[in-house]
N, C-alpha and C positions, 0 to 999 in steps of 0.2 A: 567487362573483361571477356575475352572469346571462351567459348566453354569448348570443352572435349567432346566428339561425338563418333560412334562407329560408323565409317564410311565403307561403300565397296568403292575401290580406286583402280583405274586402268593404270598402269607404270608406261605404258608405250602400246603403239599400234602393234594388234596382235596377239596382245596379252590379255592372261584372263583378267576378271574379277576378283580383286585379292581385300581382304576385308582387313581396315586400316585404323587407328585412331588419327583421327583430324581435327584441326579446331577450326570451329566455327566464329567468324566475327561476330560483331554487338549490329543490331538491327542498321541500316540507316533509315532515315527520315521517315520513309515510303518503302517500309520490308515489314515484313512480319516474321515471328521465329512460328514452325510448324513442326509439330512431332508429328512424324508419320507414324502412320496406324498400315498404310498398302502402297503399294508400286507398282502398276501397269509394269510392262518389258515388251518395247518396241522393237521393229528391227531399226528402226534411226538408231537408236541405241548403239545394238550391233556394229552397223556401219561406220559410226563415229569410233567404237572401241575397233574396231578391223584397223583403224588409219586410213578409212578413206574419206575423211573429212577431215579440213586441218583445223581440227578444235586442239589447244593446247591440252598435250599430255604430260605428265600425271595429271586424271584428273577427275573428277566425282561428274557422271551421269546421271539418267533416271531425270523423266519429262511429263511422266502419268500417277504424279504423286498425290493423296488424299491421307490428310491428318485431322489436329485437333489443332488450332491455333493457341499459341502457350503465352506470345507476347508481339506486341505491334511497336513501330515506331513512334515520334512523337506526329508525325501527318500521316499516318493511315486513318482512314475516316470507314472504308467499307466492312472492316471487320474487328472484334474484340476475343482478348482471351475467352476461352472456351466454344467459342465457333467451332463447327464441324467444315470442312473445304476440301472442295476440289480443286487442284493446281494444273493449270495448264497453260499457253504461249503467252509473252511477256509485248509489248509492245511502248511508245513513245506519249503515246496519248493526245500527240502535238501536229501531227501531217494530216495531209486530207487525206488520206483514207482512214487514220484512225477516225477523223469527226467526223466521216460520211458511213461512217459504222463497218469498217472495213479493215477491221485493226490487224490482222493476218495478212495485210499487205502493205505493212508498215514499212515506212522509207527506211525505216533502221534494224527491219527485222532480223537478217542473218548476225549481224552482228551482235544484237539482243541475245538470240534463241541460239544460234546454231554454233558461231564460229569464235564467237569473242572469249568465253569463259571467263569474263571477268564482268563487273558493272559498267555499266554507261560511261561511269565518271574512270575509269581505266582501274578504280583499286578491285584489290580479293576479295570474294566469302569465304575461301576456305583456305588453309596454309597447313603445312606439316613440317614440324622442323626449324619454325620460320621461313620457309620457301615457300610462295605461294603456289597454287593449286588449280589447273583448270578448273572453272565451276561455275555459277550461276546458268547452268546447262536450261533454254527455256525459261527462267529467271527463277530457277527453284533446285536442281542438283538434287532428287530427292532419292535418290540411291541412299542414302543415309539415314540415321534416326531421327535425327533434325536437320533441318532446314533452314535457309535464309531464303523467305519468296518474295520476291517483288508486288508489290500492290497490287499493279495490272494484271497478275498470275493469279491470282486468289479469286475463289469464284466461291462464296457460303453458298450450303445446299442445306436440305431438310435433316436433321440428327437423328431422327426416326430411319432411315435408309443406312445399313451397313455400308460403311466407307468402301469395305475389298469387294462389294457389288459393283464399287460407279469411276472406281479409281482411271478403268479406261475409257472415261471420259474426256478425258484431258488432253487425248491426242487422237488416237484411231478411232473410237468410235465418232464421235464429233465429225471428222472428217469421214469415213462412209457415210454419215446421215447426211452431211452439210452437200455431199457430192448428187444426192436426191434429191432432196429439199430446197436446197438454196443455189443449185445450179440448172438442175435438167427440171425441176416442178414439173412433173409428170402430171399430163395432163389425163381426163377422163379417158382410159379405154387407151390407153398407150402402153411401149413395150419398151422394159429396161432390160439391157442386158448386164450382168458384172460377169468382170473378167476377173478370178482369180477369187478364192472360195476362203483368203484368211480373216485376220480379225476385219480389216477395213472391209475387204468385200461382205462379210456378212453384216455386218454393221450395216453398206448397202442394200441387201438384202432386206433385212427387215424395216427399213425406213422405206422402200418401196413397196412393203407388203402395207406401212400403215398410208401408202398413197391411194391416188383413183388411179395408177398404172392395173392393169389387168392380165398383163402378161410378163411373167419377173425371168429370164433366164439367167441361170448361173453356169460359168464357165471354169472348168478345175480340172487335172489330172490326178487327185484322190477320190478315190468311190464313198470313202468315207467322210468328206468336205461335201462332197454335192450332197450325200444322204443328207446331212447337218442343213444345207441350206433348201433343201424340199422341204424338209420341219421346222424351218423358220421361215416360210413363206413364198419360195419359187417354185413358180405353178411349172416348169423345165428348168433340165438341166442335161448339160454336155460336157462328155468326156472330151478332152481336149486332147488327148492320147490318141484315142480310137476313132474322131472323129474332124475335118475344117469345121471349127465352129462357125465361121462365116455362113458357110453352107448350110449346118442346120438353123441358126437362125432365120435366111430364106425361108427354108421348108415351113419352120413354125412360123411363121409371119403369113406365109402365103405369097412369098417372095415382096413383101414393101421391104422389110427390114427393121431395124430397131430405132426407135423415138430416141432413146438415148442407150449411150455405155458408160458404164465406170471400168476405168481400166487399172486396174490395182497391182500389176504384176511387176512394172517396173522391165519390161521386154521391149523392146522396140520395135520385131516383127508383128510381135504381139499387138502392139500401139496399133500398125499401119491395118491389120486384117482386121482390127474392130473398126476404123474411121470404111472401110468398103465395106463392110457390115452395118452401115447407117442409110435410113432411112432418108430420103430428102426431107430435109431442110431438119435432120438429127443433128444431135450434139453429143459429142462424144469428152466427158472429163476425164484426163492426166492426173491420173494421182500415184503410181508408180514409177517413184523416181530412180530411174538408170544412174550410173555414174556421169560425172560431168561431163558435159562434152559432146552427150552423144547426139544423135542424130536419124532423123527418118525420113525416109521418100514416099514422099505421097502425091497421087492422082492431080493432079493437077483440076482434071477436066471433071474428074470427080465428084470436086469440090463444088463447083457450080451449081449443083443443085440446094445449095444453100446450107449445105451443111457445115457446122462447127467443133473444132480442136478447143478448148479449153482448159488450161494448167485450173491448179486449183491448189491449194495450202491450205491445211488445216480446216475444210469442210467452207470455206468464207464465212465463219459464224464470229459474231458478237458474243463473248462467252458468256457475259452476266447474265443475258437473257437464255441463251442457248441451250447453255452446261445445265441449268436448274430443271427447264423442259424435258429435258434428255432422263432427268433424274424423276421427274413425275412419273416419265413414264416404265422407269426401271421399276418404282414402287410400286405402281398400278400392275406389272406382269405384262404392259403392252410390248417394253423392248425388254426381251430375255435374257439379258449379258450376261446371266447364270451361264448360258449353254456353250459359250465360249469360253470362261475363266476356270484357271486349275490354278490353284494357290500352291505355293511354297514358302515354308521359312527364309526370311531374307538369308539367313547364312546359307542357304543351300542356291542362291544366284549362280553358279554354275551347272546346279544341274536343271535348272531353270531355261537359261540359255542351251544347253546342250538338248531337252525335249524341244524347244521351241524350234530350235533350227532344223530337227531331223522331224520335225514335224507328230511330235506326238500332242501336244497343247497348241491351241490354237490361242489364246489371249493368255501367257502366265502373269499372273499377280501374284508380288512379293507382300510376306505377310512378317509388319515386327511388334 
C-alpha cells in the first residue's frame, strides 16, 4: 500500500517550496524505498522549480539525495535494507552508450532524469489526493523523506562516511570532477582554467589540483569564491569584474593559453572568450547550461588549430565505479566537500534556496 511521506512540492513554475504530505507508491520490480538522511540543492533544481523546464508541475524535486535504503524490489540485486547510498542519474541500461559505460548519455536520458516525472513505464511515484504528482525527478525525487529510487540511481558507498558529507555527489560534484578527469585528463605540466567559482567549478578545482595540471586558474566575480578556490588548490585566480580573463590567462601562460577550460557559468559570452582562451589543440568543456535555444559565435579560423568545444552531462562518469572513488576520497580529506556545504533543516528549504541564490552557501545540503 503507498505510505504517506513529507514532501517539499513546487505547485507551479515560480512558486516556492511548500512542504506537503504525499504518498508514496509500493517499490516496482527495480526501485528501492530510501529514507533520506541529506539533500544536495542544485541550481537544476531551481530552474526546473522557475518553470523553465517543462518537467510536470506539481511536483517533488531534489537529484542529490543520500539515505539509508529501507526496502528494495523483488529484482534489485545491487542493494539490501540497511545499505548506506548515494542517489544520483537514472538511466536505461539497454543502448550503447549505457554498455560502452556512458550511461549519462543515455538514449532515454531527459526523459528518465529531467523532463518526464513519471517512470519509464508512464505510471506515478508520488500522488496527492489521488492526483498524480510530477516526480521520479533523476529517478529518485528526494526532496522528501522517502523515496522511490530507481535501481540505476543507487550507488552503496562506505557507512563509515556521513552521508550530509557526499550527498553532492550525485550531481555537481561528480560533474566538476568527471569535467577533469574524464574529459580534458590534464596531462603533466598543463593549465586548466574554470570559469565560475560555484559548487561545480570548485568541484573542478579540486579535481585538478589532485591531477599532474600545474597551473589551475580560477575565474569568479566574488573575492570570496576565488579566496575559497586558492585554498582548494588554484595556484591563480581572476577577477572576472576587474579584469578579460582571456587576457590574464595569456599573461599567466606566457601567452600559449590554456590546455583546457571548464566553463561552469552557463554565459554564452562567457562560452565564446574561454574557447580564444585555448591553447592549441585545447579543449574546452560546456557544462553551464543557458536556456534552450541559445547560441554562440565562434572563430571559425580559430578553431583550426585543433582546438575542441565539448557538452558534457553529468561529469561522463559510470556512477558505480565513480560515485564510491569520489567517496574515498571525501574520507581520506583528499576532496574537501566540507568547504563547500552549509547544512540546513529540510524544513527550512526556503531559506536554503534563498542563501544559495544570493550567493551566501556555496553547495546547501538539506538535512532530515
Amino acid at each position: 500500500m503507498p505510505s504517506t511521506v513529507r514532501a517539499a512540492v513546487v505547485e507551479s513554475g515560480g512558486a516556492p517550496f511548500t512542504l506537503s504530505d504525499v504518498a508514496l507508491d509500493d517499490p516496482a520490480p527495480h526501485e528501492a524505498v530510501v529514507r533520506l538522511v541529506a539533500a544536495g540543492l542544485c541550481h537544476t533544481d531551481l530552474g526546473v522549480a522557475s518553470g523553465g523546464l517543462p518537467f510536470p508541475l506539481p511536483g517533488v524535486l531534489g537529484h542529490e539525495g543520500a539515505g539509508i535504503v529501507e526496502a528494495v524490489g523483488p529484482a534489485v540485486r545491487g542493494v539490501v535494507p540497511g545499505d548506506h547510498v548515494v542517489l544520483s542519474f537514472t538511466s536505461c541500461g539497454d543502448c550503447r552508450n549505457c554498455h560502452g559505460g556512458h550511461p549519462a548519455y543515455c538514449a532515454t536520458w531527459l526523459q528518465r532524469n529531467l523532463l518526464g516525472g513519471r517512470r519509464a513505464d508512464g505510471t506515478s511515484t508520488l500522488s496527492r489526493g489521488g492526483e498524480p504528482l510530477g516526480g521520479h525527478f533523476f529517478g529518485q525525487s528526494s526532496f522528501a523523506e522517502r523515496a522511490l529510487v530507481d535501481e540505476r540511481s543507487l550507488v552503496r558507498v562506505d557507512p563509515d562516511v556521513p552521508l550530509a558529507s557526499i550527498a553532492p555527489l550525485g550531481c555537481g560534484v561528480q560533474t566538476g570532477v568527471g569535467a577533469v578527469w574524464n574529459v580534458l585528463a590534464p596531462a603533466t605540466g598543463s593549465t586548466v582554467v574554470v570559469l565560475g567559482a560555484g559548487a561545480v567549478g570548485l568541484s573542478a578545482v579540486m579535481a585538478a589540483a589532485l591531477s599532474p595540471a600545474t597551473t589551475i586558474i580560477a575565474v569568479d566575480r566574488v573575492a570570496a569564491r576565488l579566496e575559497l578556490a586558492e585554498e582548494l588548490g588554484a595556484t591563480h585566480t581572476v577577477d572576472a569584474g576587474r579584469a578579460a580573463f582571456a587576457e590574464a590567462v595569456a599573461e599567466i601562460t606566457g601567452g600559449r593559453g590554456a590546455d583546457g577550460v571548464v566553463e561552469t557559468t552557463g554565459n554564452t559570452a562567457v562560452l565564446r572568450q574561454g574557447v580564444d582562451a585555448l591553447a592549441a589543440r585545447g579543449t574546452l568543456v560546456v557544462v553551464g547550461a543557458p536556456p534552450f535555444g541559445s547560441e554562440v559565435a565562434l572563430d571559425v579560423n580559430g578553431l583550426l588549430g585543433g582546438k575542441r568545444v565539448v557538452g558534457l552531462t553529468l561529469g561522463d562518469s559510470e556512477t558505480q565505479t565513480f560515485v564510491p572513488a569520489l567517496v574515498e576520497l571525501v574520507k581520506d580529506g583528499r576532496l574537501p566537500l566540507h568547504r563547500l556545504i552549509g547544512t540546513y533543516p529540510f524544513t527550512d528549504i526556503d531559506r536554503a534556496v534563498r542563501d544559495m541564490t544570493e550567493g551566501r552557501v556555496v553547495k546547501p545540503v538539506l538535512l532530515f
